[in-house]
LUMDRENZA-543194 format. One line per field, with one value per residue (C-alpha): residue number from 0; residue in three letters; x, y, z negated. Coordinates in pm, whole numbers, always signed. Each point is the difference from the previous one (the first is absolute). Layout:
k	(NUM ...)
r	(ala ...)
c1	(X ...)
c2	(Y ...)
c3	(Z ...)
END
This chain:
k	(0 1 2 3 4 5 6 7 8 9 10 11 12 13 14 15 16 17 18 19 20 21 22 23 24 25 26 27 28 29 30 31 32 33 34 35 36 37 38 39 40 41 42 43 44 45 46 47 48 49 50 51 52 53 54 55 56 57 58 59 60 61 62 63 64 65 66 67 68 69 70 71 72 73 74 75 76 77 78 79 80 81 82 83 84)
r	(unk unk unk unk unk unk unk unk unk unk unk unk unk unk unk unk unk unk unk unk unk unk unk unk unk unk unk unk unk unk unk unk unk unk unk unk unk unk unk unk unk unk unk unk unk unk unk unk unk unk unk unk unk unk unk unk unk unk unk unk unk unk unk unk unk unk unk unk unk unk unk unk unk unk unk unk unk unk unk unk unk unk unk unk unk)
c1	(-2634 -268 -69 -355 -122 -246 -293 -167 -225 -292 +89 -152 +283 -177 +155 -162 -355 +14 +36 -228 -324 +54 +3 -327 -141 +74 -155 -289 -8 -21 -290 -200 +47 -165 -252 -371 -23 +261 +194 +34 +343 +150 -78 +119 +320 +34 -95 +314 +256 -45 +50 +313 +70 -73 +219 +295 +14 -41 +329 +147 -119 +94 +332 -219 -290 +178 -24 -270 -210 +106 -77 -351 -128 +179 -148 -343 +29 +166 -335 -230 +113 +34 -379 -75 +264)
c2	(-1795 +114 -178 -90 +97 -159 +10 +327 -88 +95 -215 -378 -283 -176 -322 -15 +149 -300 -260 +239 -74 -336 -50 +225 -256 -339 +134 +125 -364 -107 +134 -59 -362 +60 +246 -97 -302 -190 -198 -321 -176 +97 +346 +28 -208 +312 +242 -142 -7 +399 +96 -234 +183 +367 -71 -108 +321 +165 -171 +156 +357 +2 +217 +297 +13 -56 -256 +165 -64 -338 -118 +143 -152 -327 -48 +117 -263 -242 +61 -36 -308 -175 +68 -183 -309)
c3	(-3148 -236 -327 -50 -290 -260 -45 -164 -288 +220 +267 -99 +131 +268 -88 -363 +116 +261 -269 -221 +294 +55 -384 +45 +246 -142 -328 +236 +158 -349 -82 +282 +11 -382 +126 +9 -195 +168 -268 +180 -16 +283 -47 -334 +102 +300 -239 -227 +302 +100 -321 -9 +283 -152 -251 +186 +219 -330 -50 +272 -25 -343 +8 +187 -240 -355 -232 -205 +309 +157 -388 -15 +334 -45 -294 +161 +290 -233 -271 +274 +189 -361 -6 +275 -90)
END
């Protein structure tokens, strides 16, 4: 039975670049519930929960794109939705 082998460095992990596009799209959704002149409760509430959300899968993609990364975009989400608090 053959052995799979890992991943070559060229080769992204499908798992982590999963979590990486849906952390992509709930800091997308993010910003559009900010996007042209919307600041209304709700929307800034929204705004607050995606990037909750962003940083969670951050979270869970953090062993595949180092710590040096999962702390700069934490803190980046974690900055941002402090804004809006």
């Amino acid at each position: 039975m053959a052995r799979a082998s890992p991943p070559s460095s060229f080769e992204p992990d499908p798992e982590a670049e999963a979590l990486r596009r849906a952390a992509l799209a709930a800091v997308c959704d993010a910003l559009e519930r900010l996007g042209a002149g919307r600041r209304s409760g709700a929307d800034v509430h929204e705004a607050r929960k995606s990037l909750k959300k962003a940083r969670s899968l951050l979270r869970l993609s953090r062993g595949a794109f180092g710590e040096a990364v999962y702390r700069r975009e934490n803190a980046a989400c974690r900055g941002a939705a402090r804004v809006l608090a």
